[in-house]
Backbone as a chain_set.jsonl record, in Angstrom:
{"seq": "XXXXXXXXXXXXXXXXXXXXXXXXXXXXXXXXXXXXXXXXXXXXXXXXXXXXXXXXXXXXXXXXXXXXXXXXXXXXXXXXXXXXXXXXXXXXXXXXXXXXXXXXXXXXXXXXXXXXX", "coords": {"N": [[-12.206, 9.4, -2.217], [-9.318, 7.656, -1.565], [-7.572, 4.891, -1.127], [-4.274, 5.012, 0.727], [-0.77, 4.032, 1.14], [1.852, 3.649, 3.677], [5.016, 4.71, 1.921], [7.511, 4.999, 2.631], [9.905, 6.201, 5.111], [11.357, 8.464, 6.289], [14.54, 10.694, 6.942], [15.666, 14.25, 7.282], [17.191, 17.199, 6.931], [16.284, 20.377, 7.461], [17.556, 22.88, 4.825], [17.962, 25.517, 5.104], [17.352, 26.512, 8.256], [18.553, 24.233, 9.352], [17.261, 22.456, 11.401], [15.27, 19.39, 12.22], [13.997, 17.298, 10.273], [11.217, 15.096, 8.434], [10.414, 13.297, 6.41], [7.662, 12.019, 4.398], [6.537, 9.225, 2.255], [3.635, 8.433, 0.485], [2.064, 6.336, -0.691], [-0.621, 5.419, -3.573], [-2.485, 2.334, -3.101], [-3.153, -0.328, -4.341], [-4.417, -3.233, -5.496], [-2.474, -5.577, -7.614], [-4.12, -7.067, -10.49], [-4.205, -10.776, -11.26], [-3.809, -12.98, -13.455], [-6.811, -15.04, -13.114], [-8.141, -18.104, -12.931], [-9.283, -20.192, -15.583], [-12.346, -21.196, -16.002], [-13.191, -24.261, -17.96], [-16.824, -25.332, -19.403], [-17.404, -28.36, -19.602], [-14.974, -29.477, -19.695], [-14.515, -30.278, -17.09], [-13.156, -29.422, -15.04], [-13.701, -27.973, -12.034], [-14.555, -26.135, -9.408], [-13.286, -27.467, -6.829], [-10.978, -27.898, -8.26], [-9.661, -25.837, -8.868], [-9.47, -24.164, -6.871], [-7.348, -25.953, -5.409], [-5.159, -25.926, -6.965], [-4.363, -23.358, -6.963], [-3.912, -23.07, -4.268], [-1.576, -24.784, -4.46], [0.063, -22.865, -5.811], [-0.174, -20.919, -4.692], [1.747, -21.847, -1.976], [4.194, -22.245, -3.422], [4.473, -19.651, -3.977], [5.266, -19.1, -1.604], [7.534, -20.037, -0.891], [8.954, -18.646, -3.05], [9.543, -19.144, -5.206], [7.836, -19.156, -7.313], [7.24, -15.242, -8.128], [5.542, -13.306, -5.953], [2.563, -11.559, -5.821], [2.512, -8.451, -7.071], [2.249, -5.206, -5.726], [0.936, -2.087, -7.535], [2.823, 0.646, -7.658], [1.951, 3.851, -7.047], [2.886, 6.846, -6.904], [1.458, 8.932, -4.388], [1.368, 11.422, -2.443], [3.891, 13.197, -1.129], [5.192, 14.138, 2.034], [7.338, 16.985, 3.828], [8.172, 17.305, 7.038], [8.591, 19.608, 9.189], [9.845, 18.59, 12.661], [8.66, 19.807, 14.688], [5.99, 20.27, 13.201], [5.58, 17.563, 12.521], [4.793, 16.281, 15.085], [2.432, 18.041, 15.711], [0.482, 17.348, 13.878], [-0.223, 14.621, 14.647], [-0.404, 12.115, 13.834], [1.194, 9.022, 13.684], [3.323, 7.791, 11.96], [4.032, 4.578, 10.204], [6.222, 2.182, 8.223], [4.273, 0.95, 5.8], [1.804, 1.233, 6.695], [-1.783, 1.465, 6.172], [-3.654, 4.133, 5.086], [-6.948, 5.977, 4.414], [-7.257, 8.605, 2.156], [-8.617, 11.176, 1.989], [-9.928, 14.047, 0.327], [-11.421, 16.591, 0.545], [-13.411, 19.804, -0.239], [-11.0, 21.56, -0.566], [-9.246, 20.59, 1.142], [-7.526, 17.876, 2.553], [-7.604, 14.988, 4.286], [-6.445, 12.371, 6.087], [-7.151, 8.921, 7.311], [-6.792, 6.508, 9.365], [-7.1, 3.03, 7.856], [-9.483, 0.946, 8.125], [-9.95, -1.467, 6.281], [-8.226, -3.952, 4.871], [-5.407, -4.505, 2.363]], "CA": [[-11.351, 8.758, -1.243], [-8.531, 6.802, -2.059], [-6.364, 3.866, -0.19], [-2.606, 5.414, 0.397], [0.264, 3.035, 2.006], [3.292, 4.795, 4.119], [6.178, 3.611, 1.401], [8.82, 5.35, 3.268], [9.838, 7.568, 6.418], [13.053, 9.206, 5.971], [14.789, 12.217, 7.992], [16.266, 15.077, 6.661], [17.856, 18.453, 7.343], [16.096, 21.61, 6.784], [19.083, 23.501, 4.223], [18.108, 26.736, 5.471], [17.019, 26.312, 9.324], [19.21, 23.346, 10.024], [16.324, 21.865, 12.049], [15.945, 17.969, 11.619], [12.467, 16.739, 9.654], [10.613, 13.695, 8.21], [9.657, 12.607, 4.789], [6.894, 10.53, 4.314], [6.335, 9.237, 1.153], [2.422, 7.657, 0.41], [1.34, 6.029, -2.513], [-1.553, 4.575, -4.42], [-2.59, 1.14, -2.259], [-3.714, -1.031, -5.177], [-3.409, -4.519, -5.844], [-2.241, -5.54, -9.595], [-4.504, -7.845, -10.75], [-3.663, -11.494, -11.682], [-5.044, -13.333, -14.635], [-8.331, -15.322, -12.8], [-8.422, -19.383, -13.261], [-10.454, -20.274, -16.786], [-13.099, -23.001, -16.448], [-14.514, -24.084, -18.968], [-17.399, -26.1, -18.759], [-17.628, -29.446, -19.833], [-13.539, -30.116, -19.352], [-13.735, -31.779, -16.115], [-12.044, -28.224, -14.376], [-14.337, -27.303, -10.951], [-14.162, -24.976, -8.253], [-12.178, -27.881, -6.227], [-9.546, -28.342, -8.417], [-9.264, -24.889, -8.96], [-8.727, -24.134, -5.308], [-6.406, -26.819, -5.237], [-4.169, -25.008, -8.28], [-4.37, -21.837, -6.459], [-3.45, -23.468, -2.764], [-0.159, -24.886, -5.182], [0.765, -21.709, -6.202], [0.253, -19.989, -3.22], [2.787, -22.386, -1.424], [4.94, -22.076, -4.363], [4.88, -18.287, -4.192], [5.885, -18.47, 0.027], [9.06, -20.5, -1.087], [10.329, -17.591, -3.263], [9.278, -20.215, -6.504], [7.011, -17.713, -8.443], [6.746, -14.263, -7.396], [4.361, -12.668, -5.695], [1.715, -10.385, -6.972], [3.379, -7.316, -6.698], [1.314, -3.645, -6.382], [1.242, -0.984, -8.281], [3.398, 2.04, -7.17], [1.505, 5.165, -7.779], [2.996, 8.223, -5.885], [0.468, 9.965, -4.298], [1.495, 12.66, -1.71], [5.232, 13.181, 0.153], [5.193, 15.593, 3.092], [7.97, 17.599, 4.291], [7.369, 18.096, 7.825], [9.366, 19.374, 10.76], [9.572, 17.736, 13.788], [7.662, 20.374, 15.436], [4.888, 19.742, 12.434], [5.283, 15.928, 12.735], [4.089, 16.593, 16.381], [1.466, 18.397, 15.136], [0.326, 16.391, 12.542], [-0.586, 13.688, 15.559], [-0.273, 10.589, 13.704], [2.745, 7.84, 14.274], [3.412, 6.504, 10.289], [4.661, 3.312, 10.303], [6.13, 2.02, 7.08], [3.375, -0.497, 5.222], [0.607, 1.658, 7.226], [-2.534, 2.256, 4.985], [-4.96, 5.181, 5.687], [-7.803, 6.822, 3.326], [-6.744, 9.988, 2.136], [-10.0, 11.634, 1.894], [-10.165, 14.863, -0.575], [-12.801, 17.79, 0.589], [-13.703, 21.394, -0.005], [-9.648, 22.101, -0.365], [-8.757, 20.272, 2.694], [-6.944, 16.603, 2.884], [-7.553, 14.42, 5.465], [-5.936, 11.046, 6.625], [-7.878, 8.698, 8.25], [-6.311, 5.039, 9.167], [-8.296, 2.938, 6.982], [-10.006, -0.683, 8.506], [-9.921, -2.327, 5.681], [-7.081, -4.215, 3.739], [-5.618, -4.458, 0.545]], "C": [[-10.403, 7.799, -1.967], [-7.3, 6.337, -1.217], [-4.697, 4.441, -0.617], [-1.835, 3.939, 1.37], [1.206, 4.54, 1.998], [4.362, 3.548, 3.03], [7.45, 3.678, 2.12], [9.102, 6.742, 4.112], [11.338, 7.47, 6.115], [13.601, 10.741, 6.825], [15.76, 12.675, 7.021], [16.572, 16.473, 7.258], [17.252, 19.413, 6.82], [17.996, 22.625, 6.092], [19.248, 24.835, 5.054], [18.242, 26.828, 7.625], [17.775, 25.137, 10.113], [18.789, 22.244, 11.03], [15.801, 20.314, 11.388], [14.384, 17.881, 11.124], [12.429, 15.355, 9.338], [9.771, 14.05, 7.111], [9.138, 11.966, 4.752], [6.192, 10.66, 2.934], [4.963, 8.331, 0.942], [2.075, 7.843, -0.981], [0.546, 5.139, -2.351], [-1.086, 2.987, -3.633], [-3.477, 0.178, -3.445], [-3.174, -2.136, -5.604], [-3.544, -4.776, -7.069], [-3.483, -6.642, -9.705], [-4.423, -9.072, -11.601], [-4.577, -12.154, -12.582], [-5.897, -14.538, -13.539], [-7.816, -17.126, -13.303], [-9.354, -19.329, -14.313], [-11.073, -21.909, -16.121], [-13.986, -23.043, -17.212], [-15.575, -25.402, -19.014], [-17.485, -27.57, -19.963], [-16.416, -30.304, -20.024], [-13.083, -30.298, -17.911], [-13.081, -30.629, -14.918], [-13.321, -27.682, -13.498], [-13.624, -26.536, -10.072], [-12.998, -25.657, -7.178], [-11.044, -28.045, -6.621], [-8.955, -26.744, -8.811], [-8.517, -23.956, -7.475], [-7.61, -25.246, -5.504], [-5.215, -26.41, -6.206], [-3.823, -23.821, -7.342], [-3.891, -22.076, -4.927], [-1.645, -23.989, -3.31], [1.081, -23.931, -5.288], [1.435, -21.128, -5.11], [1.261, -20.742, -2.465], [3.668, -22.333, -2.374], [5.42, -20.935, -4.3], [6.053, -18.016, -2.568], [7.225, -18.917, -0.298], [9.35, -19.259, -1.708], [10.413, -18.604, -4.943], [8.851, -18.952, -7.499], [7.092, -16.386, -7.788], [5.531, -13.848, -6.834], [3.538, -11.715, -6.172], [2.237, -9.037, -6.012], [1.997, -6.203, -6.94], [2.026, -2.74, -7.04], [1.669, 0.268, -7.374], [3.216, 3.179, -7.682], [1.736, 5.983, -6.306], [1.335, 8.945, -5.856], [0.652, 11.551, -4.002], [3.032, 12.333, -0.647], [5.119, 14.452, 0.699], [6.595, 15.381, 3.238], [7.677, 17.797, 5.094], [8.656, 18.168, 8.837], [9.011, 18.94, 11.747], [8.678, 18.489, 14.3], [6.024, 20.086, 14.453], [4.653, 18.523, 12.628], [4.431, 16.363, 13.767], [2.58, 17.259, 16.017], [0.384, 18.045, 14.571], [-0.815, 15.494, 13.856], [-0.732, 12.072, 15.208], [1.189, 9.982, 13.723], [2.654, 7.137, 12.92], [4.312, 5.941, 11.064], [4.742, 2.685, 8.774], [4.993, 0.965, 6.903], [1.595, 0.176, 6.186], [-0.371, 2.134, 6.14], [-3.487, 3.126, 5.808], [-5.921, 5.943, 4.053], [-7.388, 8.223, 3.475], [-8.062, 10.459, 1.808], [-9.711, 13.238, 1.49], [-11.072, 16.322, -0.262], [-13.179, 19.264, 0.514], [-12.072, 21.748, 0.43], [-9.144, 21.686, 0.77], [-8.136, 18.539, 2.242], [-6.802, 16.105, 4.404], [-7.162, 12.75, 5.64], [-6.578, 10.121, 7.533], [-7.344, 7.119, 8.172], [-7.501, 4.046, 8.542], [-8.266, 0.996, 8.062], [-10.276, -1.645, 7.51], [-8.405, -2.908, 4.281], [-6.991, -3.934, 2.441], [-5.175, -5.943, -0.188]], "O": [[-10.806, 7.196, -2.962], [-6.372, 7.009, -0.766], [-4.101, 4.377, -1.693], [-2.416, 3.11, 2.071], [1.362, 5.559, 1.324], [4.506, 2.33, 3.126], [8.272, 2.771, 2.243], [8.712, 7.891, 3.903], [12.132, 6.581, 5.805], [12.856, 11.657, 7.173], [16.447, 12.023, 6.233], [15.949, 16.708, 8.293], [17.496, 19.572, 5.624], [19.055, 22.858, 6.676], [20.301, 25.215, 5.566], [19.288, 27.223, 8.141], [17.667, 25.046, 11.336], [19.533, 21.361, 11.455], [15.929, 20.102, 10.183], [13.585, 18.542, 11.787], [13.243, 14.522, 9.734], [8.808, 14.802, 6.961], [9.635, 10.87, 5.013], [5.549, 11.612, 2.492], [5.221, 7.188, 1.32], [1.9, 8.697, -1.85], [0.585, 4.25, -1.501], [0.052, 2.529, -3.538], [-4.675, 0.085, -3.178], [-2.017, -2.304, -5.99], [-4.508, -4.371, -7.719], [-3.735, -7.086, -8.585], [-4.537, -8.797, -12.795], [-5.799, -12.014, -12.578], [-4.927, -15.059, -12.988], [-6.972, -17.145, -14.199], [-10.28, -18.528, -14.183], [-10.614, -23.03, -15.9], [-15.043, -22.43, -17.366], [-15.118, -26.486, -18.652], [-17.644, -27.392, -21.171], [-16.486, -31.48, -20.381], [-11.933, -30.426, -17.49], [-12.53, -31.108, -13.927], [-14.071, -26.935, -14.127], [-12.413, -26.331, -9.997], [-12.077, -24.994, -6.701], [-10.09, -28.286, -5.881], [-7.75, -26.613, -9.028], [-7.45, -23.376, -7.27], [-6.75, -24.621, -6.125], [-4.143, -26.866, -5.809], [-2.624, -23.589, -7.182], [-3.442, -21.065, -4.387], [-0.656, -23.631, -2.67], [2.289, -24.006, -5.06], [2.576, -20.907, -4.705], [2.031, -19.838, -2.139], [4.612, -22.486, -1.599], [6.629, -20.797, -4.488], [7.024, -17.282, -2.383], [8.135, -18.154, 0.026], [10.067, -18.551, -1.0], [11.433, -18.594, -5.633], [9.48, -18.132, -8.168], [6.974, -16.519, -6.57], [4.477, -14.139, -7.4], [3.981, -10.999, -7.071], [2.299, -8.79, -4.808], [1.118, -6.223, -7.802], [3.24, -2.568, -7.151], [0.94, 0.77, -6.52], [3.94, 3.669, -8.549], [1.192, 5.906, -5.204], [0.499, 9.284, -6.694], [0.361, 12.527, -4.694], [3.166, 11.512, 0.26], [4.991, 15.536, 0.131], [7.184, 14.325, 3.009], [6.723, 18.57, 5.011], [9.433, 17.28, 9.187], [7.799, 18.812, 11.922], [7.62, 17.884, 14.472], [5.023, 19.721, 15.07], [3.498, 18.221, 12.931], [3.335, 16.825, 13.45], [1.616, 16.522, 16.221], [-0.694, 18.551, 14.881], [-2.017, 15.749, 13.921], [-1.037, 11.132, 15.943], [2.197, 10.687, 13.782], [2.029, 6.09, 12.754], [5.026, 6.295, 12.003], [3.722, 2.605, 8.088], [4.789, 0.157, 7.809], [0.533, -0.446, 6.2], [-0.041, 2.984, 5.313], [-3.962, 2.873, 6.916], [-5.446, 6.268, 2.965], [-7.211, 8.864, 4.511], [-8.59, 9.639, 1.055], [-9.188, 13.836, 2.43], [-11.247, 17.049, -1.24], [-13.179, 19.824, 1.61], [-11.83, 22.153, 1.568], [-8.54, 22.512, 1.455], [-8.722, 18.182, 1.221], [-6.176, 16.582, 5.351], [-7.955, 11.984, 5.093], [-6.589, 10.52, 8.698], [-7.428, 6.506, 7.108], [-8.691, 4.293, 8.739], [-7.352, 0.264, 8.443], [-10.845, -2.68, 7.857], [-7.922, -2.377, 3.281], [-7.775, -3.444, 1.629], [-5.258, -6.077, -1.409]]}, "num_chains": 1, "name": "protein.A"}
């Protein structure tokens, strides 16, 4: 199993059929990982002042000060689907939507996932 995000819904023109479709592009839902607070012990550096560094930041980051921790963009899977397939299909992407793509006996399945990233 593995966490996808919708990155992007897009419409398009079948070349041949002229019939209108939808691109949805899902990738890899993984957050980067940031280097961790060091404490080391006997310099005075606890868990409160470490929260208190990390409550800094984080208001630092909402201004637009530091960046934010950015994810990693790993293509997973873009469909091609016609509208009559969208329909089909039965789910409603929404960009920033995550779902488990779940893998099985030659089959792929989508399942909205309940837990963040």
């Amino acid at each position: 199993m593995v966490l996808v995000k919708v990155l992007r819904i897009s419409s398009f023109t079948d070349p041949e059929t002229g019939k209108a479709g939808k691109q949805i592009e899902l990738i890899e839902a993984r957050q980067r990982q940031g280097m961790p607070f060091i404490s080391v012990p006997g310099m005075g550096v606890g868990n409160e002042e470490a929260k208190l560094v990390k409550n800094i930041v984080d208001q630092f980051r909402s201004m637009g000060v530091f960046p934010a921790g950015r994810e990693l963009t790993l293509p997973k899977l873009t469909l091609f689907l016609t509208e009559t397939e969208y329909d089909m299909l039965g789910i409603r992407f929404e960009v920033n939507d995550v779902y488990d793509l779940i893998m099985k006996d030659g089959a792929f399945m989508l399942k909205k996932t309940t837990e963040g990233i």
